[in-house]
N, CA, C and O atoms as a DFTB+ gen file, in Angstrom:
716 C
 N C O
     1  1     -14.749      -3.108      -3.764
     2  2     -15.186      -1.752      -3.472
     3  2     -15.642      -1.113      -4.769
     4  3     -14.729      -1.041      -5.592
     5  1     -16.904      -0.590      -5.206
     6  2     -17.577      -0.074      -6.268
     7  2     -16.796       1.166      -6.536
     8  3     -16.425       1.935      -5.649
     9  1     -16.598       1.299      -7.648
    10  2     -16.160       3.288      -7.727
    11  2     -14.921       3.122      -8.064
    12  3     -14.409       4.077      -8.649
    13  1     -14.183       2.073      -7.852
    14  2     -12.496       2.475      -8.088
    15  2     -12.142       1.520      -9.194
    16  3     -12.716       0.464      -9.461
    17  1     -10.932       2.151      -9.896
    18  2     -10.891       1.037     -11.120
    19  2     -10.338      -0.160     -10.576
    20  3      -9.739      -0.204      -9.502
    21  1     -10.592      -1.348     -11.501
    22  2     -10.268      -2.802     -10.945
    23  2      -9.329      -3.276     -12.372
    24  3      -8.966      -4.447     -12.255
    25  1      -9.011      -2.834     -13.264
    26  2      -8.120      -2.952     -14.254
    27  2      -7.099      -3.008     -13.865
    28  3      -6.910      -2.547     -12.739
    29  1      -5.932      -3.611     -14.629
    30  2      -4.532      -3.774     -14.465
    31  2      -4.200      -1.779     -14.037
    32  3      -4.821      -0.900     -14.634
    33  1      -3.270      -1.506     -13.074
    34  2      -2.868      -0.361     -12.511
    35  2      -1.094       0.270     -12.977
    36  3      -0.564       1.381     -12.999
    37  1      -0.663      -1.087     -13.281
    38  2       0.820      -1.050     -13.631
    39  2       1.039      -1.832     -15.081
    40  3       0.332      -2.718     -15.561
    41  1       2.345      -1.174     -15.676
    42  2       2.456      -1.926     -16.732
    43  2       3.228      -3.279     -16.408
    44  3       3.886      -3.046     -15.394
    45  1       3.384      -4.243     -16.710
    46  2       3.767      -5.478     -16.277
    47  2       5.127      -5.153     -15.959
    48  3       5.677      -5.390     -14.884
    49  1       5.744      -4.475     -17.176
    50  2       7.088      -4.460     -16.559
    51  2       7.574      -2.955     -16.400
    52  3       8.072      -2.212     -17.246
    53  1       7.276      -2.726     -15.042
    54  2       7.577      -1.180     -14.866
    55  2       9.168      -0.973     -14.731
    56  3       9.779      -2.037     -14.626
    57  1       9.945       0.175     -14.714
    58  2      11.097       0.636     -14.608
    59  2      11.383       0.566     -13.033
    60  3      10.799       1.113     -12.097
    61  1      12.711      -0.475     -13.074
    62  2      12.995      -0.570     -11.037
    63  2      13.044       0.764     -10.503
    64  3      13.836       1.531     -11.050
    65  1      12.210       1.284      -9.342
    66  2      12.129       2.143      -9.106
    67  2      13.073       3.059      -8.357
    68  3      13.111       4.280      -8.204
    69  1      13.973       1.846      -7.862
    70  2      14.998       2.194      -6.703
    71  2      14.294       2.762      -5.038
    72  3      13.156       2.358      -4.797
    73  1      14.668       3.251      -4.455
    74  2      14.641       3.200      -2.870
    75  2      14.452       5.384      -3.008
    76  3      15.145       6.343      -3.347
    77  1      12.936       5.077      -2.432
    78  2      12.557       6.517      -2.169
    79  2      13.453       6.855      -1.089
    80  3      14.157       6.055      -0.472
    81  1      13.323       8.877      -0.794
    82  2      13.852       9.575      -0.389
    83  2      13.894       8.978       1.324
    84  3      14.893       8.987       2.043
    85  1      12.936       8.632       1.585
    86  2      12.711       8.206       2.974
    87  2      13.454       7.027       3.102
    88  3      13.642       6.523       4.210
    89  1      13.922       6.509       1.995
    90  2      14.934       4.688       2.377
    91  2      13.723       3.584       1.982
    92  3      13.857       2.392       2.260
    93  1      12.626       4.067       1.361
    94  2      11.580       2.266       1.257
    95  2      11.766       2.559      -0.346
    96  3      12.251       3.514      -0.954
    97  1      11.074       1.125      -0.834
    98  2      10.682       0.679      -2.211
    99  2       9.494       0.779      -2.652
   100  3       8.639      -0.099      -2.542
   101  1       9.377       1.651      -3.084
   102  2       7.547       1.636      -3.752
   103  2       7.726       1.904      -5.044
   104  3       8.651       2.535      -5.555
   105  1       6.377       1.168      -5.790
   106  2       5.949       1.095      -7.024
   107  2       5.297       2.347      -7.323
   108  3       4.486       2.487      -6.408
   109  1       5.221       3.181      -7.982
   110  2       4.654       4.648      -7.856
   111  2       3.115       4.021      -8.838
   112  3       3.106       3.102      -9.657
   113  1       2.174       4.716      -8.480
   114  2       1.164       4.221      -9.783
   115  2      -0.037       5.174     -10.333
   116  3      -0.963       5.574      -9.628
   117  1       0.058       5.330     -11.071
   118  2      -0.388       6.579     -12.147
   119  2      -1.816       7.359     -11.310
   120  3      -2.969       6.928     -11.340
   121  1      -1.487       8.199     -10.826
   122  2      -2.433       9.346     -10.288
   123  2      -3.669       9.805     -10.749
   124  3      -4.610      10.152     -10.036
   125  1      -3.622       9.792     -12.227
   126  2      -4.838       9.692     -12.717
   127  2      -6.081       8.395     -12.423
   128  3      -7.312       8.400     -12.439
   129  1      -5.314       7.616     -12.227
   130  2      -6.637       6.400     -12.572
   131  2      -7.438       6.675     -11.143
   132  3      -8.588       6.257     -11.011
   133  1      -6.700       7.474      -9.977
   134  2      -7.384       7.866      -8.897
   135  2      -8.284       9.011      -9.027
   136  3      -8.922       9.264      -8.005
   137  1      -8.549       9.984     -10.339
   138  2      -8.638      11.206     -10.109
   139  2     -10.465      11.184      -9.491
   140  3     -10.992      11.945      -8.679
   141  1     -10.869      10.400      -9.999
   142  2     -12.391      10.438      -9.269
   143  2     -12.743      10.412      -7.640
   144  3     -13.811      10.782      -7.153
   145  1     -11.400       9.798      -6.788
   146  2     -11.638      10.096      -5.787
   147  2     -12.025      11.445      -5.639
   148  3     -11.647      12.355      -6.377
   149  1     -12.844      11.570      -4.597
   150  2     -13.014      13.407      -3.995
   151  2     -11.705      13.270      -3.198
   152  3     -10.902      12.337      -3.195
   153  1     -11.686      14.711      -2.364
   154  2     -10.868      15.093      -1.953
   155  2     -10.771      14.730      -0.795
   156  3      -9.676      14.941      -0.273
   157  1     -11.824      14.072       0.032
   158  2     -12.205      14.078       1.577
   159  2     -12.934      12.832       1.824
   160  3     -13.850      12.802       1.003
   161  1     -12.961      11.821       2.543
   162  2     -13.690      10.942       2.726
   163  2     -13.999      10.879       4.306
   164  3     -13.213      10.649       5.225
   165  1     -15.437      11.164       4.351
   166  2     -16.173      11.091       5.552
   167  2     -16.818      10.074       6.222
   168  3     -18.032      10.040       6.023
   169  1     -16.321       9.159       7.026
   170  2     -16.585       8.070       8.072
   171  2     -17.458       8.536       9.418
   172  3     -17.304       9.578      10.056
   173  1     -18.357       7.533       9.648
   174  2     -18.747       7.343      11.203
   175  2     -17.715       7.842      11.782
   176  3     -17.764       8.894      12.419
   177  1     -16.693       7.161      11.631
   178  2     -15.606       6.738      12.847
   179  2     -14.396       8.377      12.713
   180  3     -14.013       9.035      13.680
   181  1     -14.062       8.637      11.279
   182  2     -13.525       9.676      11.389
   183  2     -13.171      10.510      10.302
   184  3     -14.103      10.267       9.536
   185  1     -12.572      11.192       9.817
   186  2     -12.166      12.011       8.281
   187  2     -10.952      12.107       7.806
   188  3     -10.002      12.363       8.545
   189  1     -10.863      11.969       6.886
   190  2     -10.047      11.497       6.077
   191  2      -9.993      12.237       4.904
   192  3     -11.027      12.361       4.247
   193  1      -8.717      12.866       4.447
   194  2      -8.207      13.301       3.298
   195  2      -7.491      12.454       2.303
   196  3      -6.920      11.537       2.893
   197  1      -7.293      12.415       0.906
   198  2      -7.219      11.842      -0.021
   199  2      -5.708      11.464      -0.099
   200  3      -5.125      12.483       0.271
   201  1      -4.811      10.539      -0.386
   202  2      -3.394      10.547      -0.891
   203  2      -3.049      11.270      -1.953
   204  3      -3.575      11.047      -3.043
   205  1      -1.956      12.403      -1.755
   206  2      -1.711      12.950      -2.675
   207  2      -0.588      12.152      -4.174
   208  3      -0.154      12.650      -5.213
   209  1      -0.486      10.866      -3.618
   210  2       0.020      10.115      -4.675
   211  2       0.013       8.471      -4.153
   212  3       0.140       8.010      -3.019
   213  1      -0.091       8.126      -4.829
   214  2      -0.588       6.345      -4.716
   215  2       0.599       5.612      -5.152
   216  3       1.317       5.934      -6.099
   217  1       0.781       4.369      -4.209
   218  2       1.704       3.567      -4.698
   219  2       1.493       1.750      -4.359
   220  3       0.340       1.358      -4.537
   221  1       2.340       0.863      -3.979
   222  2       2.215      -0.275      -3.416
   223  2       3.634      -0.108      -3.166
   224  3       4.522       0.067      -4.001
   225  1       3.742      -0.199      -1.707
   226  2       5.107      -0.453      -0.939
   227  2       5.640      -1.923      -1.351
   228  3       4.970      -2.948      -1.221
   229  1       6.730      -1.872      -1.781
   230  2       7.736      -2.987      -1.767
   231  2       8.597      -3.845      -0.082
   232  3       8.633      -4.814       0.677
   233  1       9.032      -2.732      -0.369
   234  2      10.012      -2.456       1.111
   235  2       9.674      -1.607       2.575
   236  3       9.385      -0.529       2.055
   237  1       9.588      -1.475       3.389
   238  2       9.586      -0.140       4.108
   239  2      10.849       0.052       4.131
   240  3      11.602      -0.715       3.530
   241  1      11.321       1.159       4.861
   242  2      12.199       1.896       4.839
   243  2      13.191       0.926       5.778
   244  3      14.315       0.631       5.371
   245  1      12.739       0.506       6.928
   246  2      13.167      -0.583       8.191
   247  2      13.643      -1.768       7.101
   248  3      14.819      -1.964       6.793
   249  1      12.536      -2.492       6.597
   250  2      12.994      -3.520       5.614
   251  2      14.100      -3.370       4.780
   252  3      14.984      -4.217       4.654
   253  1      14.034      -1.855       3.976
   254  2      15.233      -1.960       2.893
   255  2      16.210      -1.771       3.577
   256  3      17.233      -2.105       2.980
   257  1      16.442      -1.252       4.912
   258  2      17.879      -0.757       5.487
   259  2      18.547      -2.227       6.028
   260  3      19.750      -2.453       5.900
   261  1      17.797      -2.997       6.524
   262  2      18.428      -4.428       7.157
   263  2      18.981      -5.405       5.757
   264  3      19.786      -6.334       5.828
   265  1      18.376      -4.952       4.642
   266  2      18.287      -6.132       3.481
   267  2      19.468      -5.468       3.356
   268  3      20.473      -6.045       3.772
   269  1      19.559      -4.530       2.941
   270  2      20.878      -3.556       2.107
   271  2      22.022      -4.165       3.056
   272  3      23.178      -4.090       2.639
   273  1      21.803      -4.709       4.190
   274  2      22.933      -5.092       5.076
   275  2      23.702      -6.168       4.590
   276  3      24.930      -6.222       4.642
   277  1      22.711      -7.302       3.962
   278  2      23.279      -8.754       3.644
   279  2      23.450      -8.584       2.066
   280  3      24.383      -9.254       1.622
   281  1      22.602      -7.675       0.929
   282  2      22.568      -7.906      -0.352
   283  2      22.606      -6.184      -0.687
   284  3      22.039      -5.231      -0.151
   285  1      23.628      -6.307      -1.917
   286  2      23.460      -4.880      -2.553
   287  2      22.199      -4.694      -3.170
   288  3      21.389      -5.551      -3.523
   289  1      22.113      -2.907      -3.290
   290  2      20.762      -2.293      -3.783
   291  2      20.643      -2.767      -4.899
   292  3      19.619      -3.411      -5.124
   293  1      21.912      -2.564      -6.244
   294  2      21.804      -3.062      -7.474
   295  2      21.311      -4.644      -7.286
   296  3      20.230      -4.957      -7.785
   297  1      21.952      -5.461      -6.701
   298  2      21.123      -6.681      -6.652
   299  2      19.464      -6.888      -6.730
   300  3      18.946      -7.902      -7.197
   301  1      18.694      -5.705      -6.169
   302  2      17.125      -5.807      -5.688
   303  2      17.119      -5.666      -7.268
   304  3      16.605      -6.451      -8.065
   305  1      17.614      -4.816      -7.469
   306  2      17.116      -4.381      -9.614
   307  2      16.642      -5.170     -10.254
   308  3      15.675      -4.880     -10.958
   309  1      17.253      -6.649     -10.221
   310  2      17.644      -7.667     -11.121
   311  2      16.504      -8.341     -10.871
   312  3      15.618      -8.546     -11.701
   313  1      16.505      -8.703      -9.711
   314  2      15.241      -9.558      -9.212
   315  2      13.527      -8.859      -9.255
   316  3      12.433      -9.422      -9.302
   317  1      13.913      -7.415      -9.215
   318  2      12.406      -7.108      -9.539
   319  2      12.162      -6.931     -11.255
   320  3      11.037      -6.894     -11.752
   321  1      13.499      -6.826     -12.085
   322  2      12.784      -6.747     -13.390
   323  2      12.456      -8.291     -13.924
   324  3      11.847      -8.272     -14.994
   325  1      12.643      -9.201     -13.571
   326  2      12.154     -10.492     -13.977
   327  2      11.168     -10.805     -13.732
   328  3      10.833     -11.950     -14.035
   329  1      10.234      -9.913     -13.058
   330  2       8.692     -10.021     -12.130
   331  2       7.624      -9.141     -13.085
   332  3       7.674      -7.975     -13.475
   333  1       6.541     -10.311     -13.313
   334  2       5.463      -9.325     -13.720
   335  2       4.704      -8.409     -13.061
   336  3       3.702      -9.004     -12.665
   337  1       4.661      -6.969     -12.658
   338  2       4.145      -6.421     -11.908
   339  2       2.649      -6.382     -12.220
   340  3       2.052      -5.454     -11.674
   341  1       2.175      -6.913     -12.718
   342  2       0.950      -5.933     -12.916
   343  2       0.028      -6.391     -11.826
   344  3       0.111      -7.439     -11.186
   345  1      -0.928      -5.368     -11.711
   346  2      -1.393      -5.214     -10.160
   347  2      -2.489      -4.572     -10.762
   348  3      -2.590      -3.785     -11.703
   349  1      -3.770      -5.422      -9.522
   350  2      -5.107      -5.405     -10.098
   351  2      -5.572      -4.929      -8.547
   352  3      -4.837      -5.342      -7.650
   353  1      -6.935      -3.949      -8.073
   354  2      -7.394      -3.697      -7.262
   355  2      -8.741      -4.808      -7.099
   356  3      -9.604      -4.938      -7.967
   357  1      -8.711      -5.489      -5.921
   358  2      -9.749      -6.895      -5.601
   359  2     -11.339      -6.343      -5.296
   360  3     -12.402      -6.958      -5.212
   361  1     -11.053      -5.119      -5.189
   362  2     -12.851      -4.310      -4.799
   363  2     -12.870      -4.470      -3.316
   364  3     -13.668      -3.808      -2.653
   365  1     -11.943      -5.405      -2.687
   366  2     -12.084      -4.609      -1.004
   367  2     -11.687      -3.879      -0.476
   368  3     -10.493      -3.911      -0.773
   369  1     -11.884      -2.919       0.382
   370  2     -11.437      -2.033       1.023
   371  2     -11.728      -1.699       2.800
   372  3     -12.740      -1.695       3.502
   373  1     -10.306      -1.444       3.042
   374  2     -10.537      -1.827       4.796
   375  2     -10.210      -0.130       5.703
   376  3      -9.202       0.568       5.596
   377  1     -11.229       0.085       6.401
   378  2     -11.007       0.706       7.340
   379  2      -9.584       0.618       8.251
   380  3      -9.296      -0.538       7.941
   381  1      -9.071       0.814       8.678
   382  2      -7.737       1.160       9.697
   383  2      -7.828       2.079      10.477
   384  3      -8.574       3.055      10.383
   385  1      -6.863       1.762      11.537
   386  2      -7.073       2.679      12.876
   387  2      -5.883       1.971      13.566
   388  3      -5.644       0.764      13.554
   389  1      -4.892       3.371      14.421
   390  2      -3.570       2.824      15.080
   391  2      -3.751       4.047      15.910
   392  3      -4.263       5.128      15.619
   393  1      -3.210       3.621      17.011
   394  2      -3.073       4.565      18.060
   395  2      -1.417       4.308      18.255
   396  3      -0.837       3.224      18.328
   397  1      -0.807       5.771      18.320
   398  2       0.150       5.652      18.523
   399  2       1.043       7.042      19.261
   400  3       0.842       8.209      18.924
   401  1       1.748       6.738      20.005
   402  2       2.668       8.135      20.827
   403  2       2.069       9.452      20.054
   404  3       1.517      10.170      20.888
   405  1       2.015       9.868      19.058
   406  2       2.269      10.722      18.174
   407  2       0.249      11.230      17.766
   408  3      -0.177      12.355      17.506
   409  1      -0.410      10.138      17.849
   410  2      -2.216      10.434      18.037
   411  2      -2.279       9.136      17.088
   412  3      -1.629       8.235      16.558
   413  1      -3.872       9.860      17.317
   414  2      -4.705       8.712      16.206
   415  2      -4.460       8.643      15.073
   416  3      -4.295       9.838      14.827
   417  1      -4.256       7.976      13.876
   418  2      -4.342       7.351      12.680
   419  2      -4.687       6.592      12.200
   420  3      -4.562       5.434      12.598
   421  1      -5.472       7.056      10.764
   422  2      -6.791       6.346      10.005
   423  2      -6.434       5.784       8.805
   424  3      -5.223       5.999       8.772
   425  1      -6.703       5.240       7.872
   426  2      -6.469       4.952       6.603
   427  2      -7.733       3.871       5.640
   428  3      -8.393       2.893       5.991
   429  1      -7.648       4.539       4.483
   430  2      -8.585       3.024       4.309
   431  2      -7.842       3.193       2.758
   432  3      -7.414       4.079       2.018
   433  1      -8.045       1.314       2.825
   434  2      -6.734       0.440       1.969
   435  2      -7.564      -0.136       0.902
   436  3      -8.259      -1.060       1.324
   437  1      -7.712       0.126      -0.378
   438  2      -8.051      -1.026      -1.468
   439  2      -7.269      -1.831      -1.665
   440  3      -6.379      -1.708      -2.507
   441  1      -7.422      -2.780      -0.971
   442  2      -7.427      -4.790      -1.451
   443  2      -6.380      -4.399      -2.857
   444  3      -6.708      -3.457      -3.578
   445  1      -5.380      -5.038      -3.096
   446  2      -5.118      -5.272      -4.257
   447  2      -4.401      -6.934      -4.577
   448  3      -4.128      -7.772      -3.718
   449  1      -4.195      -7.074      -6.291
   450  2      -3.663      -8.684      -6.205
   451  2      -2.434      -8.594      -7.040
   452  3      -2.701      -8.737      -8.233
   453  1      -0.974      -8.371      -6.752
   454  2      -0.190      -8.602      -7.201
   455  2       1.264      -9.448      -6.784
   456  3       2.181      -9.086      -6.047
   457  1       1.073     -10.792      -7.607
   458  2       2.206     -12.102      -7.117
   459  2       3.424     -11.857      -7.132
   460  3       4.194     -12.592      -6.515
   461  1       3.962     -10.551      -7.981
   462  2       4.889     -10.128      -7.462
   463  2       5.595      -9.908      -6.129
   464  3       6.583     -10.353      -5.546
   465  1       4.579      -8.969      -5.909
   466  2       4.946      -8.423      -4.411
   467  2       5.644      -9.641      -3.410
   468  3       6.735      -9.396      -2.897
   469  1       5.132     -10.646      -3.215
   470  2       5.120     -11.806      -2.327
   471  2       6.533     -12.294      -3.025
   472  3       7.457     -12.224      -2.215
   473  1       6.973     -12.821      -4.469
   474  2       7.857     -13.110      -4.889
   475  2       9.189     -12.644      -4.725
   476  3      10.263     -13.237      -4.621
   477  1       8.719     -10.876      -4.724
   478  2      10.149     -10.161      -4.925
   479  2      10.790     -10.284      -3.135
   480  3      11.995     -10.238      -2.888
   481  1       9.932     -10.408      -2.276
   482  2      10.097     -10.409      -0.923
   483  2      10.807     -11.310      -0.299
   484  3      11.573     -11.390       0.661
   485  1      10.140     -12.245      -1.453
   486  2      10.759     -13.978      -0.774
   487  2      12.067     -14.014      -1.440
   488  3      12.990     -14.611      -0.885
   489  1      12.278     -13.324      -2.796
   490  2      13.551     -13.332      -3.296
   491  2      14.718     -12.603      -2.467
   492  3      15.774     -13.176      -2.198
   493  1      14.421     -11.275      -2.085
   494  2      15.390     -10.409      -1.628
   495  2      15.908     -10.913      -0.076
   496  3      17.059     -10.784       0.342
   497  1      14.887     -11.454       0.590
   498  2      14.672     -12.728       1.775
   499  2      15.804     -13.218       1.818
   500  3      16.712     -12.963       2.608
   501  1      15.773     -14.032       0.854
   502  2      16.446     -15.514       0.878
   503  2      17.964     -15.479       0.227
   504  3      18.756     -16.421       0.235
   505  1      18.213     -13.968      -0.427
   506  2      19.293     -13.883      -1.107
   507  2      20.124     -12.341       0.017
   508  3      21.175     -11.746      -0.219
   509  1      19.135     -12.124       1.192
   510  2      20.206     -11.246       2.061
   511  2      20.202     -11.446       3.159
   512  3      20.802     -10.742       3.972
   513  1      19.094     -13.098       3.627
   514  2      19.502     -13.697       4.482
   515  2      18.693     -12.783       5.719
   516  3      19.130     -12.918       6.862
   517  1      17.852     -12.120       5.558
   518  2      16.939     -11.249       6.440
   519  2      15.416     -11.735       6.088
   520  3      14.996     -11.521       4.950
   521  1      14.738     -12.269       6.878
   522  2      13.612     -12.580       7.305
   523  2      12.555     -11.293       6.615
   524  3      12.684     -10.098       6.881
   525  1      11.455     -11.908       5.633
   526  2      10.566     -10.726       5.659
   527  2       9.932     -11.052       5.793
   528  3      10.124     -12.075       5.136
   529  1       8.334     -11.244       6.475
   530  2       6.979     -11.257       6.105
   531  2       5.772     -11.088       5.144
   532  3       5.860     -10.186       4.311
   533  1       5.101     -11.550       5.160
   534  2       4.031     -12.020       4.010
   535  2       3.547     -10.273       4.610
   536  3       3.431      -9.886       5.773
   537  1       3.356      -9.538       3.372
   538  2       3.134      -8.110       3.190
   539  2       1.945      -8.129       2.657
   540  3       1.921      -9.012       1.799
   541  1       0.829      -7.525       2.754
   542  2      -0.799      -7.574       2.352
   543  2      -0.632      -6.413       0.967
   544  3      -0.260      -5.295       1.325
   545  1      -0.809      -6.545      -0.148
   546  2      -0.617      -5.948      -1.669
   547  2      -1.923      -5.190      -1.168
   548  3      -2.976      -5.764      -0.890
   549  1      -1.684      -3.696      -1.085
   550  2      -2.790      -2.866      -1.057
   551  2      -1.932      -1.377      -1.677
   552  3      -0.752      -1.050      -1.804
   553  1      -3.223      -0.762      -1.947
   554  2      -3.045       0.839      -2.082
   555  2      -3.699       1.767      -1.026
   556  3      -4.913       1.661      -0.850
   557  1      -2.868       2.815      -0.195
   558  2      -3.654       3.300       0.960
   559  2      -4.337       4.600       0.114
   560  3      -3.591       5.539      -0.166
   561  1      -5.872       4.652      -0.324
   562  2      -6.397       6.067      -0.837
   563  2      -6.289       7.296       0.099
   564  3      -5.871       8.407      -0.226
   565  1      -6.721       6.922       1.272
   566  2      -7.091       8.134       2.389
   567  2      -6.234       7.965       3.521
   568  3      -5.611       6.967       3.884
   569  1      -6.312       9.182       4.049
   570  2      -5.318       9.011       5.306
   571  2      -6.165      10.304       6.456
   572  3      -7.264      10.804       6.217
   573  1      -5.276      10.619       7.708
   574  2      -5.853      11.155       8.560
   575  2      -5.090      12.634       8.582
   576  3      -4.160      12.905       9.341
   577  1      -5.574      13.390       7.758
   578  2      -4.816      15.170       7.499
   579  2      -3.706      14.959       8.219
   580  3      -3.631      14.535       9.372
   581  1      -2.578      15.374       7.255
   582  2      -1.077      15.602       8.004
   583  2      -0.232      14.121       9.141
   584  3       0.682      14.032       9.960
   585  1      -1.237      13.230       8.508
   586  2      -0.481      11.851       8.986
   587  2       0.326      11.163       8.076
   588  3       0.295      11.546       6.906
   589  1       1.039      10.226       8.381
   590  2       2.287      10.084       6.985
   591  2       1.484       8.498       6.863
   592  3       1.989       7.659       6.118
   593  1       0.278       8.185       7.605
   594  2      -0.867       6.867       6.572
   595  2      -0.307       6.036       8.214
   596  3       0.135       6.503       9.263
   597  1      -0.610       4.608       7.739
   598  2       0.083       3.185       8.843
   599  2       0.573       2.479       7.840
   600  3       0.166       2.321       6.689
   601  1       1.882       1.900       8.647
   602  2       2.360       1.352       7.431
   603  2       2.068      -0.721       7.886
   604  3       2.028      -1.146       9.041
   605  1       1.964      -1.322       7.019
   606  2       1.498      -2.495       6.678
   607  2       2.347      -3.788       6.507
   608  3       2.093      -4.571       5.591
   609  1       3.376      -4.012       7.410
   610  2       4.281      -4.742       7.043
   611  2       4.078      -6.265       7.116
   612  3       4.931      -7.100       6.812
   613  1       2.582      -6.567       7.651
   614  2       2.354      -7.924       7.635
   615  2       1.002      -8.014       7.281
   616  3       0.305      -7.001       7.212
   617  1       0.481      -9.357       7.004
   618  2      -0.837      -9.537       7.474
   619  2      -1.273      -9.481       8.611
   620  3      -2.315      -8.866       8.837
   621  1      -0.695     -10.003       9.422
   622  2      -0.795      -9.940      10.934
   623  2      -1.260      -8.976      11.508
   624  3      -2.274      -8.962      12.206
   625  1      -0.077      -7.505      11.089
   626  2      -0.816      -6.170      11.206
   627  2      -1.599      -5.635      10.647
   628  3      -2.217      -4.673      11.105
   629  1      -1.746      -6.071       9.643
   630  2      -3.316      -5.240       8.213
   631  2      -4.286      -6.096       9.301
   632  3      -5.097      -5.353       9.853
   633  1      -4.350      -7.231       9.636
   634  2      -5.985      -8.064      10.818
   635  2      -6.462      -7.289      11.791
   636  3      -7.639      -6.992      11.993
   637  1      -4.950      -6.780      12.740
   638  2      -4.875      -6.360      13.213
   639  2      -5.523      -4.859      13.912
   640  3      -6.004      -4.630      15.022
   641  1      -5.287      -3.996      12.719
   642  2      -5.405      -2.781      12.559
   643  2      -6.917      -2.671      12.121
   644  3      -7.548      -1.755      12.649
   645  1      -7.574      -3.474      11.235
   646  2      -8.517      -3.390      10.544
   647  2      -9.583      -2.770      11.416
   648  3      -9.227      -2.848      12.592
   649  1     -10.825      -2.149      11.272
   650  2     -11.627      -1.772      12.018
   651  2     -13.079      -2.383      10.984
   652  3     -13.970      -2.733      11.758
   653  1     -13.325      -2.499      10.108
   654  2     -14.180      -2.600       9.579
   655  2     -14.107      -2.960       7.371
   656  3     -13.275      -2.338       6.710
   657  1     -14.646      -3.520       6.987
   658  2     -14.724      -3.273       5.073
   659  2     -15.137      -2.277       5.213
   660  3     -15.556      -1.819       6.276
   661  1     -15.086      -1.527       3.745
   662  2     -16.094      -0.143       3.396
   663  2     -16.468      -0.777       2.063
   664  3     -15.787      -1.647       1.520
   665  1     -17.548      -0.301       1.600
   666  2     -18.117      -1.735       0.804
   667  2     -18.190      -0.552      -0.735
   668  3     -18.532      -1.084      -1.791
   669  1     -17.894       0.829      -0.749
   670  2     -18.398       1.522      -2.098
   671  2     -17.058       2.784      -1.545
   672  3     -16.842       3.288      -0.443
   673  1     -16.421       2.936      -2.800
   674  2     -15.577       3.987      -2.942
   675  2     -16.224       5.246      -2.350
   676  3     -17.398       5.461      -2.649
   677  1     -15.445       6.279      -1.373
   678  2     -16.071       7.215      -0.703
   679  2     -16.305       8.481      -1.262
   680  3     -15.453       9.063      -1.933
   681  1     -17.905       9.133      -0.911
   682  2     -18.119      10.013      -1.519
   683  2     -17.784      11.369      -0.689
   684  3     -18.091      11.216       0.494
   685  1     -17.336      12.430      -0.920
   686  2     -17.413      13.871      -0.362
   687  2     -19.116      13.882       0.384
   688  3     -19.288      14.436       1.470
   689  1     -19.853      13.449      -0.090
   690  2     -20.804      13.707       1.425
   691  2     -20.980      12.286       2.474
   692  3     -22.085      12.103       2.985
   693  1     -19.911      11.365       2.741
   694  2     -19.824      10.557       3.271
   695  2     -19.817       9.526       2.959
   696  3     -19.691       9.139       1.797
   697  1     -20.017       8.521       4.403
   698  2     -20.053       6.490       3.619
   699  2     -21.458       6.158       2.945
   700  3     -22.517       6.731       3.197
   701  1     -21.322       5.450       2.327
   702  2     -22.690       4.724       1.720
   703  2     -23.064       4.261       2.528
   704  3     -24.159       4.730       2.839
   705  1     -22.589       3.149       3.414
   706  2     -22.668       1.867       4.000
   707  2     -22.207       1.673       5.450
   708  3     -21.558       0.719       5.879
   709  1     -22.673       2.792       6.167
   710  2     -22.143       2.954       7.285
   711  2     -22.384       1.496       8.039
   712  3     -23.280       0.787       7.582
   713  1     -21.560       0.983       9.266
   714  2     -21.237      -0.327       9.769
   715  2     -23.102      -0.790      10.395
   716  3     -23.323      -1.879      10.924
């Protein structure tokens, strides 16, 4: 995806972040390197407001509560500081779309590549004895006003969900590259 930085996003070895307010694991990642997004990204399909802070989910909230069952929290610590985080954005970026009880929800995801992610998963996995899934390493930029985003717990569901690539970072007067 053109427009967004593709440089390392994290320092290799970031500080364990511990388990946000909501119960998940996310990597928090510096707000600035987003600041060129506009504020609004305008689709064919629908509109979209900007994330007011960027991260890469570790855990969801579902995930960390079942793990915490078989392995302590301090345990996750150990295993994520031995991991190189650093995390690179791949230039793709995917449209999303979920219908759910609650309405429609949009998102669009820059592609990212970090071997961590997959590692720390398979570690916390196999050491609390809870099953996780292969998790798709992305950052969600946009979302659908006052929606809390979709959350991404497989590949299965990122295929799933997908509606379309967006091929150029989005501008305030719309897509480049409409489908």
């Amino acid at each position: 995806m053109e427009g967004l930085p593709l440089d390392a996003l994290t320092p290799a070895r970031p500080r364990w972040p511990g388990r946000s307010a909501r119960g998940s694991v996310v990597l928090a990642l510096a707000d600035e390197v987003f600041a060129g997004l506009p504020s609004d990204c305008v689709l064919p399909e629908c509109r979209m407001v900007r994330k007011r802070e960027f991260h890469l989910t570790l855990l969801s909230s579902q995930e960390a509560a079942a793990v915490e069952c078989g392995l302590p929290v301090q345990a996750w610590a150990t295993r994520f500081e031995v991991l190189d985080w650093s995390l690179r954005l791949t230039g793709e970026a995917w449209l999303l779309h979920e219908s759910t009880q609650d309405g429609e929800a949009w998102a669009l995801a820059a592609c990212a590549a970090c071997p961590a992610l997959e590692a720390f998963r398979d570690s916390i996995a196999r050491a609390s004895g809870v099953p996780l899934p292969r998790a798709p390493a992305h950052v969600t930029l946009f979302t659908t006003p006052g929606s809390r985003g979709i959350g991404l717990p497989s590949r299965a569901v990122f295929r799933a969900l997908r509606v379309r690539p967006v091929l150029q970072a989005p501008s305030a007067g719309g897509d480049q590259n409409p489908p």
